[in-house]
N, C-alpha and C positions, 0 to 999 in steps of 0.2 A: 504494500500500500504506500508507503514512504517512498520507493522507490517510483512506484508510477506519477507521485506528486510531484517530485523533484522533475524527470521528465516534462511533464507537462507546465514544470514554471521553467526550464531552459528555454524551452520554445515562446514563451510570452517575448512581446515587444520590450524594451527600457520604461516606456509610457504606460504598459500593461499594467508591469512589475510592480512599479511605482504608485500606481494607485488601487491596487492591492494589496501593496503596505499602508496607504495611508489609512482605507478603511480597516485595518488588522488596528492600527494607533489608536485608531477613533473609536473602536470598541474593547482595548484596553484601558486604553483614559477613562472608559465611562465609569470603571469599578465594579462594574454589574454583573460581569461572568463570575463561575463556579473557578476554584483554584484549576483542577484540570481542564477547562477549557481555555484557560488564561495561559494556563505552561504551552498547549500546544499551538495556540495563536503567535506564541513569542518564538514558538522553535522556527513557525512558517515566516514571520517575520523577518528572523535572522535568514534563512534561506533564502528571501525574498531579496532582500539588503546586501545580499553576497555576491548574488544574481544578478544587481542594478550594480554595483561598484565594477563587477568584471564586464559587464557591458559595454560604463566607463571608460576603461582601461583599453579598451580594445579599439573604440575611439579615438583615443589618447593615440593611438600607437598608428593611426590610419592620416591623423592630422599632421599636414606638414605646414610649416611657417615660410612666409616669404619672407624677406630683410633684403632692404636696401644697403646695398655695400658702397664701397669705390668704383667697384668694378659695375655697378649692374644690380639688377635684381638676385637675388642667392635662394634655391630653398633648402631650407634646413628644415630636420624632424622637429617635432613638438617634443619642450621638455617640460612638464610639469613644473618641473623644481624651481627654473630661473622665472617661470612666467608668475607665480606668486610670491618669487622672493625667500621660497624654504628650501634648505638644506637637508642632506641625508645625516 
């Protein structure tokens, strides 16, 4: 059963995913579910959340930057890191 859910949250869209988790938030914030329906909304959650970051990522790695140089236009890959300023 786990296994076909996971399946079937690979194949959702980023836009799916994501509002998937957000209705998963908005009925843990409400406080109203039973303890095990709360555990296993937060497990899908997290699966959900893992699912949107490596979507992300994949993005990330598809995006390339153009920069004006000396010479011309340059493209260079996308680096997360220098583009907000954080380090490893």
């Amino acid at each position: 059963m786990v296994e076909e859910q996971e399946d079937m949250q690979q194949s959702l869209s980023f836009e799916q995913a994501m509002e998937k988790l957000e209705h998963i938030v908005t009925k843990l914030e409400s406080g109203e579910l039973p303890l095990e329906q709360a555990i296993g909304l937060y497990q899908e959650g997290t699966r959900l959340s893992q699912l949107c970051a490596g979507k992300l990522e994949q993005v990330e790695r598809k995006i390339d930057m153009v920069m004006e140089t000396e010479q011309g236009l340059e493209q260079q890959p996308f680096n997360h890191d220098e583009w907000t300023g954080e380090s490893s």
